[in-house]
C-alpha positions as CSV (number, residue, x, y, z in Angstrom):
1,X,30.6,-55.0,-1.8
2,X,29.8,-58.3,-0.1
3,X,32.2,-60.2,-0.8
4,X,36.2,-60.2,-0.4
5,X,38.8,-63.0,0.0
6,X,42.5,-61.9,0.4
7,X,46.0,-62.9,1.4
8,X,47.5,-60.8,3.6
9,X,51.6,-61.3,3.4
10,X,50.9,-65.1,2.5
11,X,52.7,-65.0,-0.8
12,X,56.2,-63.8,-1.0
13,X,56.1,-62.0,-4.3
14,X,52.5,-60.6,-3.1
15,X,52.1,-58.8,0.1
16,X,48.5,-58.3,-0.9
17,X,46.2,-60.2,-2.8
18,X,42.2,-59.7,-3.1
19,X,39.4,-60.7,-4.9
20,X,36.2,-59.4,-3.9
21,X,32.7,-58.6,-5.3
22,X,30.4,-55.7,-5.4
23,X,26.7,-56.9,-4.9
24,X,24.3,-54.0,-5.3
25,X,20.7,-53.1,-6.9
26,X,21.2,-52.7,-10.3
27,X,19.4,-49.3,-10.2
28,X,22.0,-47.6,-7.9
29,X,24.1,-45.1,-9.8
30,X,27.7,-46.1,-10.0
31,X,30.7,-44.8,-11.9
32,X,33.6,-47.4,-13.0
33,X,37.4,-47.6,-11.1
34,X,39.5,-45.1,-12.3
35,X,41.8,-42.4,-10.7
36,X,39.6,-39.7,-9.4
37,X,40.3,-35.7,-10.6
38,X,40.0,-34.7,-6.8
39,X,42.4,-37.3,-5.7
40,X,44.7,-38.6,-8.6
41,X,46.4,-40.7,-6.2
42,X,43.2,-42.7,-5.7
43,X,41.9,-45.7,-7.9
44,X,38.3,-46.6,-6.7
45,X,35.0,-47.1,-8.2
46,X,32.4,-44.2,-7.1
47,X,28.8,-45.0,-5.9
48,X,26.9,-41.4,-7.4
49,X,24.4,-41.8,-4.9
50,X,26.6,-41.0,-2.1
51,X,29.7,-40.2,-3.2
52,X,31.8,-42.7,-1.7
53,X,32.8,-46.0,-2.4
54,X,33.6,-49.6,-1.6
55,X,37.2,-50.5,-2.0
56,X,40.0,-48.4,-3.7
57,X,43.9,-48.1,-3.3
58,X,46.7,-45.5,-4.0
59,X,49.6,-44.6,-5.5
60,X,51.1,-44.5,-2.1
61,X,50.1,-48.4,-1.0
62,X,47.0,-47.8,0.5
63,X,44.0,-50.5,0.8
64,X,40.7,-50.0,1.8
65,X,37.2,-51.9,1.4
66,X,34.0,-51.8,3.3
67,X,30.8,-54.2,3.4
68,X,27.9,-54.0,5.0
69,X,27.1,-55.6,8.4
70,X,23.8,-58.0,7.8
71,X,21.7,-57.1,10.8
72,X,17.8,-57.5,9.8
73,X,17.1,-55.6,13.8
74,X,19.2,-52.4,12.5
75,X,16.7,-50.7,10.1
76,X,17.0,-47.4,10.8
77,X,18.1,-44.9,8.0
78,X,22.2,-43.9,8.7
79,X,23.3,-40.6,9.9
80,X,26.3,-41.1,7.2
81,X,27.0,-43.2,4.3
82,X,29.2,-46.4,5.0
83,X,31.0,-45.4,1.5
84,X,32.7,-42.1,2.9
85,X,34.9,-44.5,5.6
86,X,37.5,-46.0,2.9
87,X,37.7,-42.6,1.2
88,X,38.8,-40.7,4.8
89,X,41.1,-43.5,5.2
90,X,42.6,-43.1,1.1
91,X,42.8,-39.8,0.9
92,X,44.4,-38.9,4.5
93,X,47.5,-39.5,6.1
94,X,46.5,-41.3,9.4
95,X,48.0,-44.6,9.5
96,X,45.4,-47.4,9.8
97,X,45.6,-47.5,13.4
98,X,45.1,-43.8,13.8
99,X,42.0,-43.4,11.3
100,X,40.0,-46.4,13.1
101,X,40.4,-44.7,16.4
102,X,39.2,-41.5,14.7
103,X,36.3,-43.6,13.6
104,X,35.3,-45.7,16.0
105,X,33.4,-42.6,18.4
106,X,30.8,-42.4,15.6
107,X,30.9,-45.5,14.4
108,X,27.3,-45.9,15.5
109,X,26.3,-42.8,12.9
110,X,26.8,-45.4,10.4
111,X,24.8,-48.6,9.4
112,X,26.4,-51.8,10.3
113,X,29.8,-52.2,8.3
114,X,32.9,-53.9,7.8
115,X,35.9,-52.1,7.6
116,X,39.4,-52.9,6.0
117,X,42.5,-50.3,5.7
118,X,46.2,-51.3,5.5
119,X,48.8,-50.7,3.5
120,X,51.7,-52.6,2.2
121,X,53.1,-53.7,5.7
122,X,50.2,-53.7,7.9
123,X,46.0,-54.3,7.3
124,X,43.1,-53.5,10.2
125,X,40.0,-54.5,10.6
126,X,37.2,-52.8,12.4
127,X,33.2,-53.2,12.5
128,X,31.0,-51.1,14.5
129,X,28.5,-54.5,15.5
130,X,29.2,-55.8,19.1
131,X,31.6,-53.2,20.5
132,X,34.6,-54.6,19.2
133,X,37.8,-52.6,19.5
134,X,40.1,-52.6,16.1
135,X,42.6,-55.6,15.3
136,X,45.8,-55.6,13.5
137,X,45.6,-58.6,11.3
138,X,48.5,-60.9,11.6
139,X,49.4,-62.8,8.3
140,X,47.0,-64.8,7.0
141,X,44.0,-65.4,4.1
142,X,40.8,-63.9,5.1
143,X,37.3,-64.0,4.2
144,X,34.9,-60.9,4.8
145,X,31.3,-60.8,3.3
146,X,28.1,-59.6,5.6
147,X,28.8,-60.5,8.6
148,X,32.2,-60.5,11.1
149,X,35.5,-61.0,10.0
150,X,36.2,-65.0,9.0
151,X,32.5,-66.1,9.9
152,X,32.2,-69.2,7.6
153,X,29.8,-68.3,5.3
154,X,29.5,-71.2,2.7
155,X,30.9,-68.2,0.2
156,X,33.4,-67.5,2.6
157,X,34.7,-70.8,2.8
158,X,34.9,-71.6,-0.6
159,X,36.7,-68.7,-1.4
160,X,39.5,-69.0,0.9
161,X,40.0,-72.6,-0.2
162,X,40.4,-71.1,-3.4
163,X,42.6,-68.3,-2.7
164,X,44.4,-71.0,-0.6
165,X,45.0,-73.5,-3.7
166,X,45.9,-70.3,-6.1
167,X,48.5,-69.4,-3.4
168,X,50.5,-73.2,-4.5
169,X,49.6,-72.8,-8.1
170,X,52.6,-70.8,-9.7
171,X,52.2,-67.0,-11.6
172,X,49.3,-64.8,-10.4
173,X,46.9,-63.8,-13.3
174,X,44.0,-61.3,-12.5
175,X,41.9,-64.3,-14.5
176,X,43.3,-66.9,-11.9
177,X,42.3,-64.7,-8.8
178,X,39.0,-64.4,-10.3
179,X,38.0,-67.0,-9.8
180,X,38.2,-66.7,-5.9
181,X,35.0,-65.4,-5.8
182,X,32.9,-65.9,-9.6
183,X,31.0,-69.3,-8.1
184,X,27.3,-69.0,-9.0
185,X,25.9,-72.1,-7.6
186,X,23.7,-71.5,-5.0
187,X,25.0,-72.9,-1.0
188,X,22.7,-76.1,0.4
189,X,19.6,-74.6,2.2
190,X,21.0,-77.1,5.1
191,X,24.3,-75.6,5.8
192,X,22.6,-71.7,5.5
193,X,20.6,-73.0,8.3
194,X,23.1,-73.8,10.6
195,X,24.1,-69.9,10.4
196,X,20.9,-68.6,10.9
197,X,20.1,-68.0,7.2
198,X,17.0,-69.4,6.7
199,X,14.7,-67.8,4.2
200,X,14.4,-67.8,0.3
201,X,16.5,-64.6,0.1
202,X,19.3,-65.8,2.0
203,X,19.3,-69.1,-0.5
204,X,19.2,-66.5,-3.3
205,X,22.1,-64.2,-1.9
206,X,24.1,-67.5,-1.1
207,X,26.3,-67.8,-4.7
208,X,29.7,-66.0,-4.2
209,X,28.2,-64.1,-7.5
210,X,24.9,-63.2,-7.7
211,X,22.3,-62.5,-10.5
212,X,18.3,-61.4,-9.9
213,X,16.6,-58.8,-12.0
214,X,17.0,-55.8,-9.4
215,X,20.0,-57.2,-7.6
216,X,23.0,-58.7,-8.0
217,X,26.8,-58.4,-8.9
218,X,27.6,-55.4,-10.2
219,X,31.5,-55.5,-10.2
220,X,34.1,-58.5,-9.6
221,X,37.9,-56.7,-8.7
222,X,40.7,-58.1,-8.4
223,X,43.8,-56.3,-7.3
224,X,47.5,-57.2,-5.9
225,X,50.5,-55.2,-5.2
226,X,54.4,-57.1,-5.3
227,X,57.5,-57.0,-4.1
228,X,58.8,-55.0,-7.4
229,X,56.6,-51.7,-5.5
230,X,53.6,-52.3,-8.3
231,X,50.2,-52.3,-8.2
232,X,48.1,-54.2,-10.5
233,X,44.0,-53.6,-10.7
234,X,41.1,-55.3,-13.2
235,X,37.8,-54.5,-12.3
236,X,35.2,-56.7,-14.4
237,X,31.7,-54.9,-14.4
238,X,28.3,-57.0,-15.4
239,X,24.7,-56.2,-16.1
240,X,21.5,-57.5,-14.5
241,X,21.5,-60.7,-16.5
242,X,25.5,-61.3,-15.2
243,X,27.0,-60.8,-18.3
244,X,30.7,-59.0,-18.6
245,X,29.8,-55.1,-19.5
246,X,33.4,-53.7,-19.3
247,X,36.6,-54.3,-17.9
248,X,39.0,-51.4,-16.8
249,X,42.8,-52.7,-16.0
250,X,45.5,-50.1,-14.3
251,X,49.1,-51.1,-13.8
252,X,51.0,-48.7,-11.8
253,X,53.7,-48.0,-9.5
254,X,53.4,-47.3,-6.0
255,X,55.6,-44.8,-4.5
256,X,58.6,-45.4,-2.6
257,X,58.4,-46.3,1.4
């Protein structure tokens, strides 16, 4: 996934909100969200390849999501699959605190990543690129695609200026949310610039959504639980030309705290 904007307790109905995209090559074998028969607590989309996945969240209130870390030096094949590190954190029992200290001794088995785990109280971040230790994220809207936490990314931006004007708009609707992160237009060669990004790819991998033949957007989620103690996920999937495939929608309640 490269791309997720979310509000962490920012809305008082909506301890967590998120909207994020999965940008991957469209040849990479991937199953849609749904509750997995190993874990039935678990509701995650499942890259084949490796086994793991992206972002998912349980019955219980769990959150997690992973990007990769852009780093064009780091080209070395991975000891272990970035995919594996939300799954240890939703199917276990270590708080978020707990799992990223777990984690971070080996973090350098893995390529670069971004990591996200909370629940409905709390949310972490961690990334294994310049020795940072974890942070416990204080309230706030935050922007996480292929680089560091917050780094202002045209997509970035844009998306939590959106997430921002939703927040005053009125009733959440997983169509609103959406549209946090759907922009195609590509960012001005200009501004990419001033962030290092500088060749034709990063122009082509600027749009919050992305289309090419062999890569490209595979899945747009959107996901919030509320104060009620419910969960609601849509996960919009598309083909290699952008257009919608399938949509798969779970409502469910979370279990008491």
């Amino acid at each position: 996934m490269c791309l997720l904007i979310l509000a962490h307790q920012v809305a008082r109905e909506y301890p967590l909100l998120v909207a994020a995209n999965r940008d991957e090559f469209h040849a990479r074998p991937t199953s849609v969200s749904d509750f997995w028969t190993a874990h039935p607590g678990l509701l995650a989309g499942r890259d084949l390849q490796q086994g793991g996945t992206w972002m998912g969240v349980t019955r219980s209130g769990r959150f997690a999501a992973v990007t990769n870390y852009r780093d064009p030096s780091q080209s070395a094949v991975a000891l272990r699959s970035r995919g594996e590190l939300p799954v240890a954190y939703l199917t276990g029992s270590k708080d978020p605190e707990a799992l990223l200290k777990t984690i971070a001794p080996m973090a350098r088995d893995y390529g670069g990543f971004n990591l996200l785990v909370g629940d409905r109280h709390n949310l972490w971040y961690f990334t294994n690129s310049d020795g940072m230790d974890p942070q416990c994220l204080p309230p706030g809207v935050y922007g996480l695609s292929n680089a560091r936490l917050n780094t202002p990314w045209p997509k970035v931006e844009l998306g939590k200026t959106r997430m921002l004007a939703l927040l005053q708009a009125g009733p959440m609707s997983h169509s609103a949310l959406a549209t946090v992160v759907m922009d195609r237009r590509l960012a001005d060669p200009r501004t990419l610039r001033g962030h290092g990004l500088d060749d034709n790819m990063d122009t082509t991998l600027s749009a919050q959504f992305i289309v090419t033949e062999a890569y490209g957007t595979r899945s747009s989620t959107t996901v919030w639980t509320d104060t009620h103690n419910q969960a609601s996920w849509r996960e919009q999937s598309f083909n290699k030309q952008g257009a919608l495939s399938s949509v798969q929608h779970k409502e469910f309640s979370l279990s008491a705290t």
